[in-house]
Structure formats: structure tokens, C-alpha cells
C-alpha positions in Angstrom: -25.3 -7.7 -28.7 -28.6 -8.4 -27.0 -29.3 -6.8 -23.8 -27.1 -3.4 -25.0 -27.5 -0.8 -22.5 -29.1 2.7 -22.3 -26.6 4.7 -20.5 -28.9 7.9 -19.8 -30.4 6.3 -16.7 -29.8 4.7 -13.3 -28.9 1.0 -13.4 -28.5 -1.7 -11.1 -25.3 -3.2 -10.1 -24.2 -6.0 -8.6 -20.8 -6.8 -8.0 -20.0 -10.0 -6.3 -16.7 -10.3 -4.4 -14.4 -12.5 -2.4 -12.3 -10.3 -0.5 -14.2 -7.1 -0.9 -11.5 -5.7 -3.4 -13.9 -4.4 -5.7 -15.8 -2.6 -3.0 -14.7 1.4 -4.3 -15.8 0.7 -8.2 -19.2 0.0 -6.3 -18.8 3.0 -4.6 -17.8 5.0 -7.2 -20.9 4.3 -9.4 -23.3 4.5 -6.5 -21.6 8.3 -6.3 -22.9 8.3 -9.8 -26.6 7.7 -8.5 -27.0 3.9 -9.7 -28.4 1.5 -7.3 -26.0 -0.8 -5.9 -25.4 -4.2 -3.9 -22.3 -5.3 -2.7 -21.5 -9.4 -2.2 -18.7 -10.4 0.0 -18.1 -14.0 0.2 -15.2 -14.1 3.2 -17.0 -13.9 6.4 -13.8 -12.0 7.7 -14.1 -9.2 4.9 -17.8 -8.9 5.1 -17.5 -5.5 7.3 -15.4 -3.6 4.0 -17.5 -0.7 2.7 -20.1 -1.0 5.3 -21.8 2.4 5.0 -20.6 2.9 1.8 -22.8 1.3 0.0 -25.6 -1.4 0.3 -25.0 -5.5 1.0 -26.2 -8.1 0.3 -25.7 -11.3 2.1 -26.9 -13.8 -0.9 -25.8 -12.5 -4.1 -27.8 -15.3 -5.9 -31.5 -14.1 -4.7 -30.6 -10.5 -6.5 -29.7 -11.9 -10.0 -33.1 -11.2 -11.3 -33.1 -7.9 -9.3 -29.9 -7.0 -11.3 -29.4 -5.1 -14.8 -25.3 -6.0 -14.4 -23.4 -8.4 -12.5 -19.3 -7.8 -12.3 -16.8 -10.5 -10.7 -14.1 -9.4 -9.2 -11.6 -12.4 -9.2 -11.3 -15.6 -10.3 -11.2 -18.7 -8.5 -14.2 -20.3 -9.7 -15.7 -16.8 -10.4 -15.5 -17.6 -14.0 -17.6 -20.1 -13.5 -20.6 -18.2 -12.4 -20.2 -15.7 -15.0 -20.4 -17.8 -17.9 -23.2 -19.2 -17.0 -25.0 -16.4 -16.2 -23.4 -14.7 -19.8 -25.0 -17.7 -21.4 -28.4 -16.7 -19.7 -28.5 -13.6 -21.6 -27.2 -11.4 -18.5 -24.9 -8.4 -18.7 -21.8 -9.9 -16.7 -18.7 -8.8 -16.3 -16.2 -11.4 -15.8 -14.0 -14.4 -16.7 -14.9 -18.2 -18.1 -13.3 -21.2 -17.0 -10.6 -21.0 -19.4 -9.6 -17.4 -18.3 -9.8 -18.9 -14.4 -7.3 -21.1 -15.4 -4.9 -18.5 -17.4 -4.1 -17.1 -13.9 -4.6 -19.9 -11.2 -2.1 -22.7 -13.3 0.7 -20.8 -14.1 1.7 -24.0 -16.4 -1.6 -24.1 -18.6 -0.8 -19.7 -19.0 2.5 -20.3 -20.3 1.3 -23.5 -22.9 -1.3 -21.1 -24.2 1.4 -18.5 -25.1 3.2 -20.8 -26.6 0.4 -22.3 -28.6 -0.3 -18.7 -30.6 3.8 -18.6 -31.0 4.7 -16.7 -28.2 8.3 -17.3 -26.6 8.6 -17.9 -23.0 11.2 -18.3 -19.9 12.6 -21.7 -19.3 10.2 -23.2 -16.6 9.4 -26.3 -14.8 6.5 -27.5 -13.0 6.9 -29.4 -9.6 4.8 -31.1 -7.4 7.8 -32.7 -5.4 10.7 -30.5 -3.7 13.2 -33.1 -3.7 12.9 -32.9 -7.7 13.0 -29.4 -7.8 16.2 -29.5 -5.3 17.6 -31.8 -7.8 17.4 -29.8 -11.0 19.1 -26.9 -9.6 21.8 -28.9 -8.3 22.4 -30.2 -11.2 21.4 -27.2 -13.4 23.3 -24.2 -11.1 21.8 -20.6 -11.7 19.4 -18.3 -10.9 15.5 -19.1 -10.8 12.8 -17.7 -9.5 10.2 -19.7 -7.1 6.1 -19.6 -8.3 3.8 -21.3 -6.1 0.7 -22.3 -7.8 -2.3 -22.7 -6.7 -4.0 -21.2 -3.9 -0.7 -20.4 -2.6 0.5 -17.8 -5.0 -1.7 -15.4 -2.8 0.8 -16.1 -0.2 3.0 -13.4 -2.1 5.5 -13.5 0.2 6.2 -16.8 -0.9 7.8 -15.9 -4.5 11.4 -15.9 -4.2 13.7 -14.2 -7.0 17.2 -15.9 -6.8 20.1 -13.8 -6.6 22.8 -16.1 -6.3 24.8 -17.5 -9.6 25.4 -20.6 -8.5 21.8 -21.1 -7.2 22.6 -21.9 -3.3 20.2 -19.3 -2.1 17.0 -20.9 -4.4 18.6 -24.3 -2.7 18.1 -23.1 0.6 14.5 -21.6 0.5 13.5 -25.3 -1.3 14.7 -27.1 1.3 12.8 -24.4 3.7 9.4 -24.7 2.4 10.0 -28.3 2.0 9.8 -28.2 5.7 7.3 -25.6 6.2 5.1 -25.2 3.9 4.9 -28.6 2.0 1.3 -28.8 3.4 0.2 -25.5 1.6 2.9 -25.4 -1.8 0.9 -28.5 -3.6 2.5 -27.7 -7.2 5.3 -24.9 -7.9 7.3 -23.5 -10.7 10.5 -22.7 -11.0 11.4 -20.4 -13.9 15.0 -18.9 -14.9 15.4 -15.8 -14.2 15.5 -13.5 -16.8 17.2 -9.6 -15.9 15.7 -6.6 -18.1 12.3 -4.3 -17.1 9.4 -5.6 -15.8 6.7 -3.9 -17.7 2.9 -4.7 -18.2 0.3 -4.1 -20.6 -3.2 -4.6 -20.7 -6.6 -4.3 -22.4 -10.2 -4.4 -21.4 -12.2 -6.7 -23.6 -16.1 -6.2 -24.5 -16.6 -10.1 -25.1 -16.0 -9.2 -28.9 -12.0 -7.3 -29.1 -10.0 -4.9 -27.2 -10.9 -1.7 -26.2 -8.9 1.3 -26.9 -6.9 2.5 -25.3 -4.6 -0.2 -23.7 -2.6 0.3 -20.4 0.9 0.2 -19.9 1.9 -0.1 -15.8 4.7 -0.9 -13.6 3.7 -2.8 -10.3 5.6 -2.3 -7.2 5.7 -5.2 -5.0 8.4 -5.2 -2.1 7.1 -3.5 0.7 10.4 -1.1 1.1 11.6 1.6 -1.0 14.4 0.7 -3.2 12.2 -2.9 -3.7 13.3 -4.3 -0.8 11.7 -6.7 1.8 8.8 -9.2 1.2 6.9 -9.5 -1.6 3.5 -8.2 -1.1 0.3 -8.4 -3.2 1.2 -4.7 -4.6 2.3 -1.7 -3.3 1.8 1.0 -5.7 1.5 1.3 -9.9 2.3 3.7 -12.2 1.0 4.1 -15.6 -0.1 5.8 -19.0 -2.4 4.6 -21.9 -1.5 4.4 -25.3 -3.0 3.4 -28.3 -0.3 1.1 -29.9 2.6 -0.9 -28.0 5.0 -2.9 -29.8 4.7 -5.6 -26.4 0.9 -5.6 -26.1 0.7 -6.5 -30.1 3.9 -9.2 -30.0 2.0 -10.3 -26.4 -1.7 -10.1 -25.2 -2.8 -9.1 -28.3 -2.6 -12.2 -30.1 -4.9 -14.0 -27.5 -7.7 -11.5 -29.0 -9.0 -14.7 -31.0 -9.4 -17.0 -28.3 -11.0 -14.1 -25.9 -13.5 -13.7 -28.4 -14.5 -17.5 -28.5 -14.6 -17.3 -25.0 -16.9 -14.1 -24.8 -14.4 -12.7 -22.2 -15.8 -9.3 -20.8 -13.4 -7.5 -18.1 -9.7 -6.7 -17.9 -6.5 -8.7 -18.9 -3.2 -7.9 -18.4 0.4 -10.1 -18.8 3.4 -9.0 -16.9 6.3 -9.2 -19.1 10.2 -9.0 -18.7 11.8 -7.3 -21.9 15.2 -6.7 -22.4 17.1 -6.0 -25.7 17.1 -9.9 -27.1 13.5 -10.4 -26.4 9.8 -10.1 -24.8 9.5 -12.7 -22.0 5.9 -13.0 -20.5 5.5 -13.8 -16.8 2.0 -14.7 -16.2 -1.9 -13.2 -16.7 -4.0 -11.3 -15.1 -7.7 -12.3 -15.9 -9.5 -9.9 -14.1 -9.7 -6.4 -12.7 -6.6 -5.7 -10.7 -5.8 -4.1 -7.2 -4.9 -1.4 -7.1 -4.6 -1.4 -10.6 -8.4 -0.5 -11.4 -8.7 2.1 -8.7 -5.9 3.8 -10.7 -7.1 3.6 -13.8 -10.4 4.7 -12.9 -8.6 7.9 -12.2 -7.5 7.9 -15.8 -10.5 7.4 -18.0 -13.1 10.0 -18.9 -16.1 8.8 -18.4 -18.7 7.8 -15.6 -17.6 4.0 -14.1 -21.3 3.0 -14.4 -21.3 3.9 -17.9 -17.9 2.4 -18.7 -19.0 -0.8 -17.2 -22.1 -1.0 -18.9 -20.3 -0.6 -22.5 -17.9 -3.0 -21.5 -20.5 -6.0 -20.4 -23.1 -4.8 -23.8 -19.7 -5.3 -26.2 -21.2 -1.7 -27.4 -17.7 0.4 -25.7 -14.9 0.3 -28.3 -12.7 3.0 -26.9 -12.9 5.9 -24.4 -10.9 9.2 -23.6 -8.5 8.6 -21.2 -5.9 11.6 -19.8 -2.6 12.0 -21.2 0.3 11.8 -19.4 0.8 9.3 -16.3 -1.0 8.1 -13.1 0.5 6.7 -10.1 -1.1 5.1 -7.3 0.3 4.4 -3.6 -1.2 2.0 -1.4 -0.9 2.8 1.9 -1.4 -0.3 4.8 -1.2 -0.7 8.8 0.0 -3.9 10.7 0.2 -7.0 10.1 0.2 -6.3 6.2 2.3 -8.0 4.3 1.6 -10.4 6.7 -1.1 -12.6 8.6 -1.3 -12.2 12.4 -5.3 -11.6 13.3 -4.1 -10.8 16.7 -1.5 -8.1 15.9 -4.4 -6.7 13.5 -6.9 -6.7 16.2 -4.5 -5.0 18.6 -3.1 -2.3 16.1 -5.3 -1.6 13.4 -8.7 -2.8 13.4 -11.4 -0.1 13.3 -9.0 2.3 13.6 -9.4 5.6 12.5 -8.7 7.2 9.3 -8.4 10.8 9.1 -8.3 13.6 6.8 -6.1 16.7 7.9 -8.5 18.6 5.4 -11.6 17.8 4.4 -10.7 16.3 0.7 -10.9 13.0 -0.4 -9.9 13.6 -4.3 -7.5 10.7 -5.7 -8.3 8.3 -2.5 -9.8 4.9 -3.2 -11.6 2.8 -0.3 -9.6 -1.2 0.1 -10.4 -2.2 3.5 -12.7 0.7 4.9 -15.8 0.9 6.7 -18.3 3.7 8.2 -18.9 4.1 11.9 -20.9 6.7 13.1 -20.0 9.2 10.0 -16.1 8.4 10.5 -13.9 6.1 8.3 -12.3 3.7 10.2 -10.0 0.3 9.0 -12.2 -3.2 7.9 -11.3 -6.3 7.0 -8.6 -8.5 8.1 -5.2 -7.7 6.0 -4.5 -4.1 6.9 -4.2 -2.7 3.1 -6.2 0.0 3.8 -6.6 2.9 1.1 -4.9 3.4 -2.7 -4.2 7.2 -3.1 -3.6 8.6 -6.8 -2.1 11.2 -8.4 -2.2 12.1 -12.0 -0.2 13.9 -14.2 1.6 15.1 -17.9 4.8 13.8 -16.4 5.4 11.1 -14.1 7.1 12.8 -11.7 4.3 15.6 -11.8 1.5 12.1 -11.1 3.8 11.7 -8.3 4.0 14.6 -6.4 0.5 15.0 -6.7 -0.3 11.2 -5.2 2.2 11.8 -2.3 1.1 15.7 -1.8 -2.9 14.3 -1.1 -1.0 11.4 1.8 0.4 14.1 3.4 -3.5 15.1 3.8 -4.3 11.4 5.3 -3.8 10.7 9.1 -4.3 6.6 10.3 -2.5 5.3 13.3 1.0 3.1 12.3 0.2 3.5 8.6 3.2 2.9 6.4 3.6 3.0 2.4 6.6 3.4 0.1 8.0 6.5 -1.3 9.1 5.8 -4.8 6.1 4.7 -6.7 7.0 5.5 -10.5 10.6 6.3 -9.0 12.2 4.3 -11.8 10.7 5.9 -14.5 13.3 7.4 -15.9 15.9 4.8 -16.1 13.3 2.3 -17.4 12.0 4.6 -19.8 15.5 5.1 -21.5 16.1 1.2 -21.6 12.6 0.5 -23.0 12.9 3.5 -25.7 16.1 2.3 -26.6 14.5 -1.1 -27.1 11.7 -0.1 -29.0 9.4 -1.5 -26.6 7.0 1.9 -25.7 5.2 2.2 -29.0 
């Protein structure tokens, strides 16, 4: 592929953001002496990693100036990187058809079914009343999916408990009254009960790269998953080199990734259960925390993995046996949006290390002020701390043993990252699922 890199010397990078989530990859391979400039497109967020590493406030006037660009999300970001890909750049990044595989949960599960790939029972609303309707006359249990920009609102998924489907009932007619401003379109998919398991590959714009990553997201904000939904609240992991869900799954959209040039990570969230694989919905980028963990896991420099990765020249890396697990650890108002509670309770608060030892810890919304660390941004997700590990429970001791090092006013995180390892580990062995 044109443009392949030489890894032997400094490069420039250029990641362009729209939260700041990609902020510690930057930092990591400015650690490893490459030269780098940061992008933050929210005005809010434009304080994360400040001292860190460098900004810029116009990512477009330092295109030239750049050996490789990386996008962090997509939302239009896919977009830009094609057309810079199609310029002969080193990008790393999504296409308008990967955009799309995440933000319209209905166009993600057609394509799965297009290559032959059984799904969940869904259906696509843009009215409440009809929605109200079908499980009225269809009883059970569903799960609600805002599309959209409003599937960032993750507090706004709700998992239906109740048989006969009054609970789903009651938060429809809710957000029919609250939020019917914001929830433009919204699935509602049968629930489905089994392990929720994902796998996922990064792809050099020609195949996957070896090996792929199994992981286990986290997302109530209690121990024991309960409470709201949040964006994520810890992952554990391993890497493996065959997986009987990636191949019957995300490996079959190899094809169309190649078409597409697709250089980055993809992952699909799965349910599995002993009648069947049942995929959720895609991933099309890097994931947080999931990339701060696995950056933990593979064996080589960041800068030169990314560089392999946007050339198409990285086929597969060493990555460490056994498990990682990562915790993410936030402050008020997070899971939630109040700027005055965040302003009161957290904002440039400081973050403090009992020892001086930072191994395992992973910059979200950080900044530096006069040589201390102190919270950024506006959400209050603050720091992802790892631990890694031949045995899960090993990874975890290790990740919880290095927060016991970390001191931030009101900071809060949950205890059982990985917890249910063992039981899910029986049900997917016994299932065939692992390898």
C-alpha cells in the first residue's frame, strides 16, 4: 500500500476528536517521542489533556503538517476520513457506510442479515403511539434502542423485565411525554436472555488483524448491574486467535470492509445462548474504555501499532496472555448531565496519587495545572485504571490494587469488573462459543 510507513523514526500524529476520548492514545505515543496534535471539536471538552500533549484549534490547517490522521468516532467522522484515505493520506478511521453501521441501528441489523446472519426480532419506530400499540397487542419483554443522536443518552436504553410487557408500556408512554423532542426514531427489540459477549478485530483497510478481542462491557453504574445505564463502566477481556462468534459474526463483514478500505477497530456486541448467536449492534471505531485497555494488552509501541494499521502493512501483533480488566472510575454528575452539580463538585478537582505511580492508569477527562492533574471536561468520567493478568481474577486484583493508589474528591466506580467470569465462562464453554 502506498504511503507504508518506516516505523524506526518519530512521526507526526494527528488525532481529531469530538469529545476528547482519544486524548490518552495521543498521549501514549507522544510518551513514545512522536510529535503530536490533539483536535477537540466540543468547545466544552476542549480543556481534556491540556498539558498533556499539544492542541490544535483547527485540525484542517495541520493536514499537510501530518504523516497520520486517526478519528475517534463517527458521526460524520467517516466522512472526513475517506476523503482524506482517497487523497493518498495515512487515516485511521471509518467511511460513510461504517458511520452508518453504528448511528442507524436498522441499516446494522439489514447488513447482518444481508451476509446471512440471524438477528433479534426488531422494529423500527418513529411514532410512540405505534410502538405502545405493538406491545399491547404483542405482550413480552423488549428492550428500548433510541437511535440517532439519542443513543448517547445511555440512560435512555431500557431492558424490560416484565412478561407481560407493562413496564416497557410505562417508560413508552414516559418518553412519549418527555423526550419525544429528542427520541426522533427508536427500536424496540425482543429481548433475548443468555451472555452478553463481544468480539472484535482491527482492520488494516485490506483484513483483520490477528489477534481478535473478546470483552465483556459493564454498563450499570452499580455493582451487581444495577442503576442506570451508563456509556461503560469497566471491560474485561483476552485475545484469541480463533472464536467460533467472531467467525459466525463480524468476520463475515471482512468482504465488505475491504471494499470500503475500513482502517480502525470494529466490534459487535452479541447475546449467545445455547439455540443461537444473536448480534446486538456495531461498534465502528475505537472504543472507550475499550482501547485504553487493550493498549495495555498489546506488545508493541501505540505509535507503531497505529502506523501498521493505517499503511495495511500490520497483520498481527503479540499480545499478553491471560486477561485484562479495566475500571473506570467518575465523579458527579456522571451518569448524568447537570453542569452545575459538575461545576460545584468536580470540576478541576484534584486527582491524586497516594504513591508516585501511574502504571495501568489511562487519562479520560484530565488536565494539567501547574504540574498537578486535576478533572476536565464536562461529564465527570475521569480515569480508566487496568489491571492485567494469567487469570481474570489475578487482572483484577491488580486493576483494583493500583485505585487503591488513586485519591479524587467524591470519586466512585464499581467493584466487580470481570466479576462474572466464571459463571459466564462455564455457560459459554459449555456452548462452544470461546474458541
Amino acid at each position: 500500500m502506498a504511503n507504508e510507513p518506516d516505523n524506526k523514526k518519530s512521526y507526526k500524529f494527528l488525532f481529531v476528536s469530538i469529545q476528547g476520548d482519544i486524548a490518552d492514545i495521543a498521549w501514549q505515543a507522544a510518551k513514545e517521542g512522536h510529535k503530536i496534535k490533539l483536535y477537540v471539536k466540543n468547545p466544552a471538552d476542549r480543556d481534556i489533556a491540556d498539558g498533556f500533549i499539544a492542541k490544535t484549534d483547527d485540525w484542517r490547517n495541520e493536514i499537510d503538517w501530518a504523516d497520520i490522521i486517526i478519528f475517534d468516532d463517527v458521526s460524520g467522522q467517516g466522512t472526513e476520513a475517506k476523503k482524506l484515505r482517497d487523497q493518498g493520506k495515512l487515516v485511521i478511521g471509518g467511511t460513510p457506510y461504517t458511520d452508518q453501521l453504528e448511528d442507524d441501528r436498522e441499516f446494522g441489523q439489514n447488513e447482518l442479515k444481508k451476509i446471512g446472519i440471524s438477528t433479534i426480532p426488531n422494529w423500527n419506530f418513529s411514532s410512540f403511539e405505534e410502538a405502545i400499540d405493538l406491545v399491547k397487542k404483542n405482550p413480552g419483554r423488549y428492550v428500548i434502542k433510541p437511535s440517532g443522536k439519542a443513543q448517547n443518552i445511555k440512560r435512555l436504553l431500557f431492558v424490560g423485565e416484565e412478561e407481560d410487557g407493562k413496564d416497557v408500556l410505562q417508560v413508552l408512554e414516559a418518553y412519549k411525554k418527555s423526550w419525544a423532542s429528542k427520541i426522533k426514531t427508536f427500536q424496540l427489540q425482543k429481548r433475548v436472555d443468555g451472555v452478553e459477549i463481544a468480539v472484535g478485530g482491527f482492520f488494516n483497510g485490506n483484513e483483520f488483524v490477528y489477534p481478535i478481542n473478546v470483552n465483556f462491557e459493564h454498563k450499570k453504574l452499580f455493582p451487581g448491574n444495577l442503576g442506570p445505564s451508563t456509556g461503560e463502566m469497566g471491560t474485561s477481556m483476552f485475545w484469541n486467535e480463533q472464536n467460533h462468534v467472531f467467525e459466525a459474526t463480524l468476520k463475515k463483514m471482512e468482504v465488505k470492509l475491504r471494499e470500503e478500505k475500513y482502517a480502525g477497530y470494529i466490534d459487535i456486541n452479541c447475546i449467545v445462548n445455547g439455540q443461537g448467536i444473536y448480534p446486538l449492534e456495531f461498534t465502528a471505531r475505537f472504543g472507550y474504555p475499550t482501547i485504553y485497555i487493550q493498549s495495555e494488552g498489546i506488545n508493541m509501541p501505540i505509535g507503531e501499532f497505529l502506523l501498521g494499521l493505517a499503511g495495511g502493512n500490520l497483520k498481527r501483533f503479540r499480545a499478553k496472555s491471560g486477561f485484562q480488566v479495566g475500571v473506570v472510575i467518575a465523579v458527579p454528575p456522571f451518569p448524568f448531565q447537570d453542569s452545575k452539580t459538575f461545576e460545584t463538585d468536580s470540576k478541576e478537582a484534584a486527582i491524586l496519587f497516594k504513591k508516585p505511580n501511574s502504571e495501568g492508569i489511562h487519562i479520560q477527562e484530565v488536565k494539567i495545572i501547574n504540574d498537578d492533574w486535576v478533572i476536565a471536561g464536562t461529564t465527570g468520567v475521569v480515569l480508566t485504571v487496568v489491571g492485567t493478568g494469567p487469570t481474570m481474577r489475578q487482572a483484577q486484583q491488580q486493576a483494583y490494587g493500583r485505585i487503591k493508589n488513586i485519591m479524587i474528591p467524591n470519586m466512585y466506580y464499581r467493584t466487580d469488573i470481570g466479576g462474572r467470569w466464571l459463571e459466564d465462562h462455564d455457560k459459554l464453554h459449555t456452548w462452544g462459543y470461546l474458541y
